[in-house]
N, C-alpha and C positions, 0 to 999 in steps of 0.2 A: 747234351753231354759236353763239358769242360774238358777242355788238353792241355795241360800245362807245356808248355815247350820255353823250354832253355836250355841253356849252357852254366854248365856247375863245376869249381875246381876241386879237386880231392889231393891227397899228398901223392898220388903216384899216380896221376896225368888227371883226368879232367873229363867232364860226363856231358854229352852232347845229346837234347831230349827233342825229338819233335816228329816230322813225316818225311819221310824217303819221296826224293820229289825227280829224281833219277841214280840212274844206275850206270854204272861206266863196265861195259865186256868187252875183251879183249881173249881170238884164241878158246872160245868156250868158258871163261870165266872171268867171275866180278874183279875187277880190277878197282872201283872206285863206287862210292853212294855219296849223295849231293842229298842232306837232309838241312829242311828247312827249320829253325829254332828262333827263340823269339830275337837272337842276334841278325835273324837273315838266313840267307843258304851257307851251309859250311860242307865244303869237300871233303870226303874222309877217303883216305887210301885204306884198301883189303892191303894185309901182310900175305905174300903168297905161303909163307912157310908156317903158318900161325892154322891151328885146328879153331873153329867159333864153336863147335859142338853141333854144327847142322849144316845142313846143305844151304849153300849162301845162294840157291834158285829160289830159296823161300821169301828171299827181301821182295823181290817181283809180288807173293803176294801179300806183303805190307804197302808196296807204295799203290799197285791197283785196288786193294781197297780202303785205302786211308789208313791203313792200324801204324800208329807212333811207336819209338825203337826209342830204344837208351841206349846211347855208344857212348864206353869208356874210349879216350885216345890218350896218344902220346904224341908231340913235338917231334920229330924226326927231320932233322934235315930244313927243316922250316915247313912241313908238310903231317898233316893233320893223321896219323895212321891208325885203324881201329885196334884197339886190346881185346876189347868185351864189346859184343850186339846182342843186346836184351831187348825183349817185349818189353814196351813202355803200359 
Protein backbone atom coordinates (compact mmCIF):
# COMPACT_ATOMS: atom_id res chain seq x y z
CA UNK A 1 0.00 0.00 0.00
CA UNK A 2 1.31 3.64 -1.15
CA UNK A 3 1.03 6.84 1.26
CA UNK A 4 1.33 9.88 -0.12
CA UNK A 5 2.74 12.30 2.36
CA UNK A 6 3.10 15.90 1.84
CA UNK A 7 2.59 19.39 2.48
CA UNK A 8 0.04 21.28 0.19
CA UNK A 9 -0.90 25.07 0.30
CA UNK A 10 -4.71 26.16 -0.07
CA UNK A 11 -5.81 29.93 0.20
CA UNK A 12 -6.67 29.67 3.80
CA UNK A 13 -3.65 27.98 5.49
CA UNK A 14 -2.06 24.83 4.08
CA UNK A 15 -2.57 20.76 4.37
CA UNK A 16 0.01 18.76 6.26
CA UNK A 17 -0.35 14.80 5.05
CA UNK A 18 1.62 12.05 6.49
CA UNK A 19 2.02 9.88 10.26
CA UNK A 20 1.70 11.10 13.66
CA UNK A 21 5.13 10.20 14.82
CA UNK A 22 4.41 11.95 18.42
CA UNK A 23 2.19 13.42 20.50
CA UNK A 24 3.08 16.43 22.89
CA UNK A 25 0.34 16.18 26.63
CA UNK A 26 0.34 18.51 28.85
CA UNK A 27 -2.27 18.47 31.96
CA UNK A 28 -4.39 15.59 30.39
CA UNK A 29 -4.36 16.91 26.98
CA UNK A 30 -2.76 17.14 23.35
CA UNK A 31 -1.02 19.99 23.39
CA UNK A 32 1.09 19.27 20.07
CA UNK A 33 1.50 16.22 17.19
CA UNK A 34 4.91 15.95 15.34
CA UNK A 35 3.65 14.41 11.87
CA UNK A 36 6.19 13.30 9.67
CA UNK A 37 5.47 14.51 5.68
CA UNK A 38 7.46 14.03 2.81
CA UNK A 39 9.05 17.75 3.91
CA UNK A 40 10.47 15.97 7.26
CA UNK A 41 8.63 16.18 10.82
CA UNK A 42 6.53 19.27 11.20
CA UNK A 43 5.07 20.27 14.64
CA UNK A 44 1.70 21.28 14.73
CA UNK A 45 0.22 22.97 17.75
CA UNK A 46 -3.75 21.63 19.19
CA UNK A 47 -5.70 25.10 19.56
CA UNK A 48 -7.04 24.55 22.97
CA UNK A 49 -10.38 26.46 22.24
CA UNK A 50 -10.90 24.86 18.71
CA UNK A 51 -13.74 21.66 18.73
CA UNK A 52 -11.65 18.91 15.87
CA UNK A 53 -15.02 17.00 16.16
CA UNK A 54 -13.48 13.90 18.23
CA UNK A 55 -11.65 13.17 21.00
CA UNK A 56 -7.93 14.10 20.21
CA UNK A 57 -7.00 10.50 22.47
CA UNK A 58 -7.90 9.01 19.06
CA UNK A 59 -4.47 10.56 17.44
CA UNK A 60 -2.67 7.92 19.86
CA UNK A 61 -4.50 5.45 17.76
CA UNK A 62 -3.25 6.71 14.36
CA UNK A 63 0.37 7.08 15.38
CA UNK A 64 0.41 3.31 17.12
CA UNK A 65 -0.88 1.99 14.24
CA UNK A 66 0.60 3.89 11.38
CA UNK A 67 -3.01 5.33 9.93
CA UNK A 68 -1.73 8.97 8.07
CA UNK A 69 -3.94 12.22 9.11
CA UNK A 70 -4.43 15.27 6.88
CA UNK A 71 -4.07 18.48 8.96
CA UNK A 72 -5.18 21.78 7.56
CA UNK A 73 -2.85 24.54 9.60
CA UNK A 74 -2.38 28.05 9.93
CA UNK A 75 0.84 30.30 10.67
CA UNK A 76 0.34 31.74 14.02
CA UNK A 77 2.76 33.52 15.56
CA UNK A 78 5.47 31.57 13.45
CA UNK A 79 4.05 28.29 14.86
CA UNK A 80 2.31 25.63 12.89
CA UNK A 81 -1.41 25.37 14.57
CA UNK A 82 -3.99 22.72 13.44
CA UNK A 83 -7.70 24.07 11.81
CA UNK A 84 -8.84 20.50 10.55
CA UNK A 85 -7.26 16.69 11.53
CA UNK A 86 -8.66 14.42 8.96
CA UNK A 87 -8.21 10.73 8.37
CA UNK A 88 -5.70 10.77 5.43
Amino acid sequence: MAVVLGLTACSSGSRIQGLITGIDRSDGRVDAITVLSSDGPQRIFIDAERNYGFDLAHLQEHKTEGLPVNVKVKDRDGRKVALEIDDA
